[in-house]
C-alpha positions in Angstrom: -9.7 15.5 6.0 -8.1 12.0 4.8 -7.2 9.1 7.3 -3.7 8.4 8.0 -3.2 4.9 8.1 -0.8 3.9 11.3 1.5 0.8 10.8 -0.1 -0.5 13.6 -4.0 -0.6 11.2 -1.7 -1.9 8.5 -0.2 -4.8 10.8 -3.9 -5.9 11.6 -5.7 -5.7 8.1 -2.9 -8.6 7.3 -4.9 -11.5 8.2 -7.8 -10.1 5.6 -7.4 -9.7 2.2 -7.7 -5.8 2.7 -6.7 -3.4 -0.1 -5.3 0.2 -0.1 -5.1 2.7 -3.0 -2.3 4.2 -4.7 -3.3 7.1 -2.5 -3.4 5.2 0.8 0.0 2.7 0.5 1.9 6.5 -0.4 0.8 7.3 3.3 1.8 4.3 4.6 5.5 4.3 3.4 5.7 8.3 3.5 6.1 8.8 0.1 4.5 9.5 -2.7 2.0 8.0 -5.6 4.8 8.4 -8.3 7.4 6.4 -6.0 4.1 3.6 -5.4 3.8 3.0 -9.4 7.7 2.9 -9.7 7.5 0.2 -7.2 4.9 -1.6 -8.6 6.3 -1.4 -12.7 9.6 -2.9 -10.6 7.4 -5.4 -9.5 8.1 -4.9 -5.6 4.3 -4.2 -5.3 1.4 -5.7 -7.2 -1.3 -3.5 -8.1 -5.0 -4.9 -9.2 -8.0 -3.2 -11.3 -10.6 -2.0 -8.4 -13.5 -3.4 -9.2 -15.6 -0.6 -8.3 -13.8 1.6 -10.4 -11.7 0.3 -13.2 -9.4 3.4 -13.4 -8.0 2.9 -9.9 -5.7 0.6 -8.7 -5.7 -1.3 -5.5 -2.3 -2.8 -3.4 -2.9 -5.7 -0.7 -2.0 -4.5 2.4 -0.1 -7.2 3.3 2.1 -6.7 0.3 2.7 -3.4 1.7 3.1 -5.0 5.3 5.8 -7.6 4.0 7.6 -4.4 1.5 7.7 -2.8 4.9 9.5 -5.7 6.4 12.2 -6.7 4.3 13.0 -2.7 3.0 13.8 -1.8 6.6 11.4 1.2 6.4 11.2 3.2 9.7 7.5 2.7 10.8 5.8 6.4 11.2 
């Protein structure tokens, strides 16, 4: 069983420097991993190297938060 992430988490991890994965920001905007990578080779998202794993990528949550914000996406 995975945890959803509500915009509501997302709105409060913004103060931190709080990270998702690929995985986790496709939740968060309803969508899916393929979309998140098109977003960030568009630069609308920046990805980093996790440095726990070097094969996975991380996204700041408040870039999510902020994407959110100016695409007018509906909130789930």
């Amino acid at each position: 069983m995975t945890a959803k992430i509500t915009y509501f988490m997302l709105n409060m991890m913004t103060e931190s420097p709080e990270y998702l994965t690929i995985q986790a920001a496709a939740d968060v905007l309803n969508t899916n991993r393929r979309r998140i990578w098109q977003l960030v080779k568009d630069g609308q998202l920046q990805a980093i190297e996790n440095p726990l794993d070097r094969r996975s990528k991380l996204i700041l949550c408040g870039d999510v938060a902020r994407f959110i914000k100016f695409a007018n996406i509906k909130k789930p």
